[in-house]
C-alpha positions as CSV (number, residue, x, y, z in Angstrom):
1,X,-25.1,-131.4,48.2
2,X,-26.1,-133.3,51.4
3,X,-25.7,-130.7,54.5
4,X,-22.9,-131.5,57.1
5,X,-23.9,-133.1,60.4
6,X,-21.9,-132.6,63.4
7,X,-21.9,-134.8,65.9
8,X,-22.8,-133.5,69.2
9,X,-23.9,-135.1,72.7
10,X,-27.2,-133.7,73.5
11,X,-28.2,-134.2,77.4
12,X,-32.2,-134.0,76.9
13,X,-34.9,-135.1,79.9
14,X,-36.9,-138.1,79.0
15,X,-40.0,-136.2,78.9
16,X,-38.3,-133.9,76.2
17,X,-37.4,-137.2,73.9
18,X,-39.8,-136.8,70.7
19,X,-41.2,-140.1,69.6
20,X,-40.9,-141.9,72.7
21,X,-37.2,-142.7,72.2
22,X,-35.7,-143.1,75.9
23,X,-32.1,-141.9,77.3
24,X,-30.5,-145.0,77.0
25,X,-31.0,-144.5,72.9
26,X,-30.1,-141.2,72.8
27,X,-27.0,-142.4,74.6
28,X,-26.3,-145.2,72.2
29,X,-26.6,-142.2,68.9
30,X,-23.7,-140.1,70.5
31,X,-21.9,-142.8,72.4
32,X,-18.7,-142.8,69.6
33,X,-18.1,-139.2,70.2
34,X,-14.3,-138.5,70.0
35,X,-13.1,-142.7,69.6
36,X,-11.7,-141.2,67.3
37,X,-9.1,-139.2,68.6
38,X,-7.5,-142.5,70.2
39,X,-4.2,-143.5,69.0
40,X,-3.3,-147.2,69.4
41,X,0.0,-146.4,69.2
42,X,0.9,-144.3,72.1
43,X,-0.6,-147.0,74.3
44,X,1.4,-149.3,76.9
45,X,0.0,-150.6,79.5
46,X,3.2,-152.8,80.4
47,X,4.3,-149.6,83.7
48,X,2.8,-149.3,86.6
49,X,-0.5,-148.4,87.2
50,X,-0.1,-144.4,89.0
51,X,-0.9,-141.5,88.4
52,X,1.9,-139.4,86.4
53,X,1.3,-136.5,88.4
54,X,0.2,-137.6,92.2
55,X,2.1,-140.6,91.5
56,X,-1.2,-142.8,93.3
57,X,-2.2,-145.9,92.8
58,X,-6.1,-145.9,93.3
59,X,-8.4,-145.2,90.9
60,X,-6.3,-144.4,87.9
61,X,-7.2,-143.9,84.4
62,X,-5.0,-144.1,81.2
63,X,-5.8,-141.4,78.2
64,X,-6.3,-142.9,75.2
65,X,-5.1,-140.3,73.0
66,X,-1.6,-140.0,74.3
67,X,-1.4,-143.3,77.0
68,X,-0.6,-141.1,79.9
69,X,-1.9,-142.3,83.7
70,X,-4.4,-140.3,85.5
71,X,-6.0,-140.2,88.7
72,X,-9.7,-140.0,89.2
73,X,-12.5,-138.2,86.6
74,X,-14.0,-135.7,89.2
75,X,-14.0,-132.1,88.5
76,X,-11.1,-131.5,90.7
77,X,-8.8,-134.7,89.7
78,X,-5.8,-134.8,87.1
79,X,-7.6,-136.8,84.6
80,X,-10.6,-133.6,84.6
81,X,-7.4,-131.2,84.2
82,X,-5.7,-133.2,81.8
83,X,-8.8,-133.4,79.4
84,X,-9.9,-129.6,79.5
85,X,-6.1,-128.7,79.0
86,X,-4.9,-131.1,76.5
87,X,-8.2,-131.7,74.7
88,X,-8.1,-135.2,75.4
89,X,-11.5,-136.7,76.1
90,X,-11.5,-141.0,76.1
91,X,-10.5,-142.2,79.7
92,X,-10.2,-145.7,80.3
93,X,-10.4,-146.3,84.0
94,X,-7.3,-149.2,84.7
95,X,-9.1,-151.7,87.3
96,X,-12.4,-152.0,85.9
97,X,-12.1,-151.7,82.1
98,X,-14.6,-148.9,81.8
99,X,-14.4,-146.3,79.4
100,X,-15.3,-142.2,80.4
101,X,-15.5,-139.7,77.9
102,X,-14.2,-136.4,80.0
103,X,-14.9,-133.8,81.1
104,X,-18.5,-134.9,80.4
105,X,-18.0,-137.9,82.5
106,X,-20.4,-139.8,80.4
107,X,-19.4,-143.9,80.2
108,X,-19.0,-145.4,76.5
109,X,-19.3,-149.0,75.9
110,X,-18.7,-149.8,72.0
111,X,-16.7,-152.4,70.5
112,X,-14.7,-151.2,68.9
113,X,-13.0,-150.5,72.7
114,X,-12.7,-154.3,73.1
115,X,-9.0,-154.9,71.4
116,X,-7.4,-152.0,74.1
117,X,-9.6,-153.5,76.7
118,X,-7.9,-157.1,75.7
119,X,-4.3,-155.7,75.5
120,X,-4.5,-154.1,78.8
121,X,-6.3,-157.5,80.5
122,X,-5.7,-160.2,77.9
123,X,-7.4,-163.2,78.8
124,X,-7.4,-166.9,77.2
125,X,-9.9,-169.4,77.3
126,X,-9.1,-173.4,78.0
127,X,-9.5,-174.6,74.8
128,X,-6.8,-171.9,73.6
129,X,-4.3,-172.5,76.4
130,X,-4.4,-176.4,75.6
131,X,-3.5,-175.6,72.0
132,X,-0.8,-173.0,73.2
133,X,2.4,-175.5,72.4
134,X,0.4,-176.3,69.2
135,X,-0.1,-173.4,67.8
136,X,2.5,-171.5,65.9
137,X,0.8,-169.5,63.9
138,X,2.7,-166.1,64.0
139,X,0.6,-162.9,64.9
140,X,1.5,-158.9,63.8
141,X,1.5,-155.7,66.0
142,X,0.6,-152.2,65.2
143,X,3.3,-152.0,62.9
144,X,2.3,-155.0,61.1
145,X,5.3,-156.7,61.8
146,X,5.0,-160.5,62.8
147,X,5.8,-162.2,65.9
148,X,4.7,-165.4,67.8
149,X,2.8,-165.4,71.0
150,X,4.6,-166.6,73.8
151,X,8.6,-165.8,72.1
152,X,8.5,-162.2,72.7
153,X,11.3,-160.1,73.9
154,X,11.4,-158.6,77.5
155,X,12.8,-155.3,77.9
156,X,16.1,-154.8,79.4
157,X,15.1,-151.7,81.4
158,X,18.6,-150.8,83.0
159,X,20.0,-154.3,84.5
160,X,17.5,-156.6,84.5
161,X,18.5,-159.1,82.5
162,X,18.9,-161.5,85.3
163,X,15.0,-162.0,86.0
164,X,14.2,-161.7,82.4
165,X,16.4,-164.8,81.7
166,X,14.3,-166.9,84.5
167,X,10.7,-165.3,83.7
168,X,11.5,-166.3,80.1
169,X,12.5,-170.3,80.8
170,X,9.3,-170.5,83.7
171,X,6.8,-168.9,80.7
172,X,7.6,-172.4,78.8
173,X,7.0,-174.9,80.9
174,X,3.7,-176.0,80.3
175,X,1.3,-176.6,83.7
176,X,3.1,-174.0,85.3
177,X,2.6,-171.3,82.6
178,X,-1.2,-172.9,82.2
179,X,-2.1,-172.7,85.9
180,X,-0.5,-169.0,86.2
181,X,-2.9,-168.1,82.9
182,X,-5.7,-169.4,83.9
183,X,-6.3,-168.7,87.8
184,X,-7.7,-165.8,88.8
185,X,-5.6,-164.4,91.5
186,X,-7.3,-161.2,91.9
187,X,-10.8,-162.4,92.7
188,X,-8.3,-165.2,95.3
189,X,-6.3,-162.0,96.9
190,X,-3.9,-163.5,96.3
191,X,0.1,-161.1,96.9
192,X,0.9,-158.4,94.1
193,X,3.7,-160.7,93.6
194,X,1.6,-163.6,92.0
195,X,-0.4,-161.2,90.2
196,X,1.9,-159.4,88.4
197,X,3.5,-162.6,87.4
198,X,0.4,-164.1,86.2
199,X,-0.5,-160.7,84.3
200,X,2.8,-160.9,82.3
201,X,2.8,-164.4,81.5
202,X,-0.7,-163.6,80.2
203,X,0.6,-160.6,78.3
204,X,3.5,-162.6,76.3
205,X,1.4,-165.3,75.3
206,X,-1.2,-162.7,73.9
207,X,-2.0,-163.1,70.3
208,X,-3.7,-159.5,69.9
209,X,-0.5,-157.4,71.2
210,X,-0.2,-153.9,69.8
211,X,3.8,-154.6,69.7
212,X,6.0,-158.1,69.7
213,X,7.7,-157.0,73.0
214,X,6.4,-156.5,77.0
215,X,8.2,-154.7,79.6
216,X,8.3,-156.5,82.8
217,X,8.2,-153.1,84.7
218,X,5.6,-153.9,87.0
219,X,6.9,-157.1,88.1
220,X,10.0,-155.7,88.5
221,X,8.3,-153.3,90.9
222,X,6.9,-155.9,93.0
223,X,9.9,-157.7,93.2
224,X,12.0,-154.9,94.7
225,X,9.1,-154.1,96.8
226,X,8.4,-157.8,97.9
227,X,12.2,-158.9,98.2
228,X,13.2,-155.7,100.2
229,X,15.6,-154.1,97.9
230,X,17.3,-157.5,97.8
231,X,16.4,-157.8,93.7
232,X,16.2,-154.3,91.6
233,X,15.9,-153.2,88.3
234,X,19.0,-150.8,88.1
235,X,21.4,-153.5,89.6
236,X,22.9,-156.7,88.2
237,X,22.3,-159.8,91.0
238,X,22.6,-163.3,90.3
239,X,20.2,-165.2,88.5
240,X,20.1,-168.5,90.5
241,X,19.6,-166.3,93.8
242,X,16.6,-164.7,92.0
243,X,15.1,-167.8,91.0
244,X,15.3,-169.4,94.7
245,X,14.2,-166.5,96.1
246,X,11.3,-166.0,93.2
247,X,9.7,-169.6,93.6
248,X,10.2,-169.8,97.4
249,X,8.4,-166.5,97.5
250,X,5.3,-168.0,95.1
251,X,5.3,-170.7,96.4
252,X,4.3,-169.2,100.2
253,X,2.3,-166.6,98.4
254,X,0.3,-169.4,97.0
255,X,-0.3,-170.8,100.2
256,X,2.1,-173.6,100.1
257,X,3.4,-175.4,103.0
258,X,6.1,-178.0,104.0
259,X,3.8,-180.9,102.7
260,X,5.1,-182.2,99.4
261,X,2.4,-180.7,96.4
262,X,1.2,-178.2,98.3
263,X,1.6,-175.7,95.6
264,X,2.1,-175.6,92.0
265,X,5.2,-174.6,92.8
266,X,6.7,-177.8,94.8
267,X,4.3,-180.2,92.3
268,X,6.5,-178.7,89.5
269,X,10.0,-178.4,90.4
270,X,10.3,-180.4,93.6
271,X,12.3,-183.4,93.7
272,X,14.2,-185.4,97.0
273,X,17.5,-186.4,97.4
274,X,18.9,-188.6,99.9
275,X,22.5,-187.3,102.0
276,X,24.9,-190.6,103.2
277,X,27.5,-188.8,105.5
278,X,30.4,-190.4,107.4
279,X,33.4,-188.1,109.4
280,X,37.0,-188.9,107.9
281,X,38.6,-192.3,109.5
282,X,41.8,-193.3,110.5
283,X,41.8,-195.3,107.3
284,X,41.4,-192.3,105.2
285,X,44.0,-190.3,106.1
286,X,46.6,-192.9,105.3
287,X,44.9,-193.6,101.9
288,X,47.3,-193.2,98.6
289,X,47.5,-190.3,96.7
290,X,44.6,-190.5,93.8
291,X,42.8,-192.9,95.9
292,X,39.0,-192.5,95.5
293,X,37.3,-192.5,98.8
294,X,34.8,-194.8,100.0
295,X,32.3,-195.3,103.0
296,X,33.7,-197.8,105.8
297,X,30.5,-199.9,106.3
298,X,31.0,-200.9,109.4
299,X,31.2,-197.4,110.9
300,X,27.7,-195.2,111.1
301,X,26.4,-193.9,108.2
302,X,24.2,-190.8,108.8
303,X,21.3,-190.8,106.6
304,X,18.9,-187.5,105.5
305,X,16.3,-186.8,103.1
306,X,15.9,-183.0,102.2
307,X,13.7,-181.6,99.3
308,X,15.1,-179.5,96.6
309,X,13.9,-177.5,93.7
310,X,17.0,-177.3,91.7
311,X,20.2,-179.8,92.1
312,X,23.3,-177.7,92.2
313,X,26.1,-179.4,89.8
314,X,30.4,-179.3,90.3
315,X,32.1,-178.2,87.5
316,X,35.7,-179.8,87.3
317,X,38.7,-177.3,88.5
318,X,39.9,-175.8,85.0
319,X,43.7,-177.1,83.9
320,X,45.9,-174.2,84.9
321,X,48.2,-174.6,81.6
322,X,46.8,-175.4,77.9
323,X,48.3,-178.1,76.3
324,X,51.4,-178.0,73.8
325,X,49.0,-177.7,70.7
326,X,47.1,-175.2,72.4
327,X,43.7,-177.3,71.8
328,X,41.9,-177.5,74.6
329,X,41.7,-173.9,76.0
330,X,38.5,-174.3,77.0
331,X,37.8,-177.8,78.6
332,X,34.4,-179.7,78.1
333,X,32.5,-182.3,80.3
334,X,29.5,-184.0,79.4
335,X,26.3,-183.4,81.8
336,X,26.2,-187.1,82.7
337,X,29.7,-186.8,84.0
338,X,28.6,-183.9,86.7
339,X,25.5,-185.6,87.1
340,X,27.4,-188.5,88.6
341,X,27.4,-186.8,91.9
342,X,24.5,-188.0,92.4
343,X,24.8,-191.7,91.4
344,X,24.6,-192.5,95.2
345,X,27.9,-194.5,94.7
346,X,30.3,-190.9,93.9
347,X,32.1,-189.5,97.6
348,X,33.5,-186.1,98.3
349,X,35.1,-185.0,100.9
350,X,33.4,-181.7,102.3
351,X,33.8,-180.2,105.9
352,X,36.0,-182.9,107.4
353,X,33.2,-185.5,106.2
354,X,32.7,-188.0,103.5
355,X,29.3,-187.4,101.8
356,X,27.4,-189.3,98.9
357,X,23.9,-188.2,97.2
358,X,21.5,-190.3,95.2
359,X,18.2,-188.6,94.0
360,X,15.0,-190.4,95.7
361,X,12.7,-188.5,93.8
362,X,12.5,-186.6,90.4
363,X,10.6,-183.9,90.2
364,X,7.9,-182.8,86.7
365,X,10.4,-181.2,85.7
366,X,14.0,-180.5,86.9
367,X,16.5,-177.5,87.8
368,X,20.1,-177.6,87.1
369,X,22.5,-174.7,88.8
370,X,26.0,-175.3,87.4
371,X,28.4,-173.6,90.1
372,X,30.9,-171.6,87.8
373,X,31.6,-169.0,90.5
374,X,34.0,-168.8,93.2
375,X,35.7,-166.8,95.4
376,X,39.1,-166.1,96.3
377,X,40.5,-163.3,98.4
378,X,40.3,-160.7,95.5
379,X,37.4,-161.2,93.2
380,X,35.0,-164.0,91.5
381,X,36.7,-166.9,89.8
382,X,34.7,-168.3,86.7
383,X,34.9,-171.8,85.9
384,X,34.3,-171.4,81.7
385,X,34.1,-175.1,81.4
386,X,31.7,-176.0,78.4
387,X,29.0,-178.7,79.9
388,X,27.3,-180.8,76.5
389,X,24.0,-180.7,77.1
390,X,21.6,-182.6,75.4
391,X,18.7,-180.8,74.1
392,X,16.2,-183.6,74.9
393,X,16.1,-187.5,76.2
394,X,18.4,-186.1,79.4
395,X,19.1,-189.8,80.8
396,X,18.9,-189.4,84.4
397,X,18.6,-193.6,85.6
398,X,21.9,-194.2,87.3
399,X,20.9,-191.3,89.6
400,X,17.8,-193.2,91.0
């Protein structure tokens, strides 16, 4: 029988190394000392980086044998404590990738610690991001269960579905997602807000996950922290609010200005329209009943051209009655019929004025906000009006 070896790490002088062998081999012979007591599957590196016990930010570690956060690797820091208690020894420090084994406080570098290093910062290349829409070759977890980069579920932490449901629509449109993967903001200092965002986006779209879901907890964060309470995890807002605040927010962060593609914000989702306004006439007022109204032309016509990022639609009023058979419960309306609005030829009557729109400029890719919502004296009206959408060839000419 072949006698057992146990691994130990042996801390000799260089002038004590027999056969000339220096430190740095030595250290290569007991480098995988306790890999393998990490477990893959207790790892998530979706929360906020602080400490579990101090509850700080700087200089945090995560254990790799049971995933909890850790501050520091001295001799008098949590991480020290945690590893002479708990017996757990691999450390991986959460800003700069490296890996301690404690309470030695020796670094490892093997590679078999690249896959965690990948899930916590995965990173992709240009040649993969160009093939991203191309590629839907699923991908498996821990679990061995399948999933496909980029369609992964976002938790629902308490009541945040409302930014999940924009997060999820921005992650697929193509040069924004690409320019949010690709940058890298930290090395721009660039907010925690545009971080966090690109980190996630980057984290979805990662084909090594260790599950086939992220948790947008860190963002989430951020966007409490950033939006002043406005926007929070544990309560419900709405989601067009959100998403005006959220790319108005980037899109300063980003150090975008008034000037038309001065972000990649405003080069993605900013259009123009053109306002016609004229205040109600004589001529008006003594129209018939049903009679559509239209511009005098001989009066002034006040002109403005204002930039938008998403073009807010009118849903019409819902019939107070169903018909006799009952049918039509739930009216319908196609999307070219509320896009008419802005045809430049359509009036309303708003504010004791006659307006008109006509779009001067589409943007890459456009916004729609269908108004379903108003208020009365008592509580929020909703408009359940069914708009037919068509899933692609959206034929927007007799807005232009």
């Amino acid at each position: 029988m072949e006698p057992t070896v146990k691994r130990q790490r042996i801390d000799t002088p260089t002038d004590e190394i027999p056969n000339g062998e220096t430190k740095e081999h030595s250290f290569q012979v007991s480098r995988d000392l306790y890999l393998d007591t990490i477990d893959r599957h207790m790892l998530d590196f979706d929360f906020e980086k602080v400490c579990s016990v101090s509850m700080s930010n700087i200089n945090v570690y995560a254990c790799l044998v049971c995933g909890k956060y850790f501050q520091g690797r001295g001799k008098s820091s949590h991480a020290y404590f945690h590893s002479m208690h708990k017996d757990h020894h691999v450390f991986l420090n959460l800003h700069t990738l490296k890996v301690y084994i404690l309470p030695d406080g020796y670094e490892v570098d093997d590679p078999s610690l690249n896959d965690i290093k990948y899930v916590l910062n995965p990173t992709l290349t240009k040649q993969q991001v160009a093939e991203l829409d191309q590629n839907n070759a699923p991908s498996y977890d821990l679990n061995n269960k399948k999933y496909i980069p980029g369609f992964v579920g976002l938790n629902n932490i308490k009541a945040n579905d409302y930014v999940n449901v924009v997060i999820q629509a921005l992650v697929h449109i193509p040069s924004f997602r690409d320019y949010f993967i690709l940058q890298d903001f930290e090395n721009q200092d660039k907010s925690q807000l545009v971080i966090r965002f690109s980190s996630l986006i980057r984290k979805m779209w990662n084909p090594k996950a260790y599950k086939g879901q992220v948790s947008p907890h860190e963002l989430l964060q951020e966007i409490s922290s950033a939006s002043g309470k406005r926007f929070k995890l544990t309560q419900q807002s709405n989601a067009i609010d959100f998403l005006s605040w959220f790319l108005n927010t980037l899109h300063r962060d980003l150090g975008g200005t008034k000037k038309r593609n001065s972000s990649i914000v405003y080069r993605t989702f900013q259009g123009e329209v053109q306002m016609e306004s004229q205040s109600i006439g004589p001529a008006d007022s003594g129209r018939e009943s049903g009679q559509a109204l239209v511009f005098d032309e001989d009066r002034t016509i006040n002109k403005i051209s204002s930039p938008f990022l998403f073009l807010a639609l009118d849903l019409p009023p819902a019939p107070l009655y169903q018909d006799e058979a009952e049918a039509n419960i739930i009216p319908q309306v196609p999307l070219a019929t509320i896009l008419n609005k802005y045809d430049g030829k359509t009036v309303q009557e708003i504010a004791g004025q006659k307006k008109r729109y006509q779009i001067t400029r589409l943007p890459k890719y456009i916004i729609f906000n269908i108004k379903r919502f108003n208020k009365n004296n008592f509580t929020d009206e909703k408009n359940p009006t069914i708009v037919n959408f068509p899933i692609k060839n959206v034929d927007m000419t007799h807005c232009k």
